[in-house]
N, C-alpha and C positions, 0 to 999 in steps of 0.2 A: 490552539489548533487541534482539531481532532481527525487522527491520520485514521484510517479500516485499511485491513488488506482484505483484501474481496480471496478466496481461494480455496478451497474442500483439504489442503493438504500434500498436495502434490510437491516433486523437491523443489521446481519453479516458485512454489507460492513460499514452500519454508525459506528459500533463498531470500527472496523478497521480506518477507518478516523479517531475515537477521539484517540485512543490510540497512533497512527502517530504523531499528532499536538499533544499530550502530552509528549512524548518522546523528540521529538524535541528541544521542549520548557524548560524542566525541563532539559534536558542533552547538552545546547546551543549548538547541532548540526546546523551545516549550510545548511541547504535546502531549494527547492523551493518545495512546498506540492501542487498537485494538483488532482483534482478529474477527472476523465473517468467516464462518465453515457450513453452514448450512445453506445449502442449494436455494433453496427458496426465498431466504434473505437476498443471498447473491441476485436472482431473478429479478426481485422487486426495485432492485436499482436498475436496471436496465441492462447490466453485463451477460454477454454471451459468452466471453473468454475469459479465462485468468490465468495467470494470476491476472488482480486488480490493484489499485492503488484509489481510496477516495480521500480528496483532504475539503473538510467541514462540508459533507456530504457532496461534494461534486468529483464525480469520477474523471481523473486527471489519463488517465490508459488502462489497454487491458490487454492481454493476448501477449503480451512480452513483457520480458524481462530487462527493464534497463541497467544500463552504468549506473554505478556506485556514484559519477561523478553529474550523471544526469539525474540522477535522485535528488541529489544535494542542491544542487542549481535550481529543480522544482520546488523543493521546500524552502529554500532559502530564499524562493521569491513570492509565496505565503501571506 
């Protein structure tokens, strides 16, 4: 599974990044975690807001910040 966070850096998007690599980690999901910071990447996916969340390039939300336990439930259904 290859997770992006779509986000420039903002604490919403860092939030999101720890909670990602926590998840992962604690629930030995298999993925590759990678960060998006550049605007224009962001763009090319079709995101207006973020933070973002895309798993194997399809953007799962954007504009908020979910639960720790609706993270889990997204990825774990993968």
């Amino acid at each position: 599974m290859e997770i992006s966070i779509l986000g420039t850096g903002c604490p919403k998007c860092n939030k999101l990044e720890k909670m990602v690599r926590e998840i992962v980690e604690e629930n030995g999901i298999d993925a590759t975690i990678k960060k998006v910071k550049d605007v224009n990447e962001i763009a090319k996916t079709g995101v207006m807001l973020t933070p973002a969340l895309m798993v194997d390039k399809e953007v799962k939300f954007s504009g908020k910040l979910p639960s720790k336990e609706d993270l889990l439930t997204l990825l774990n259904n993968e």
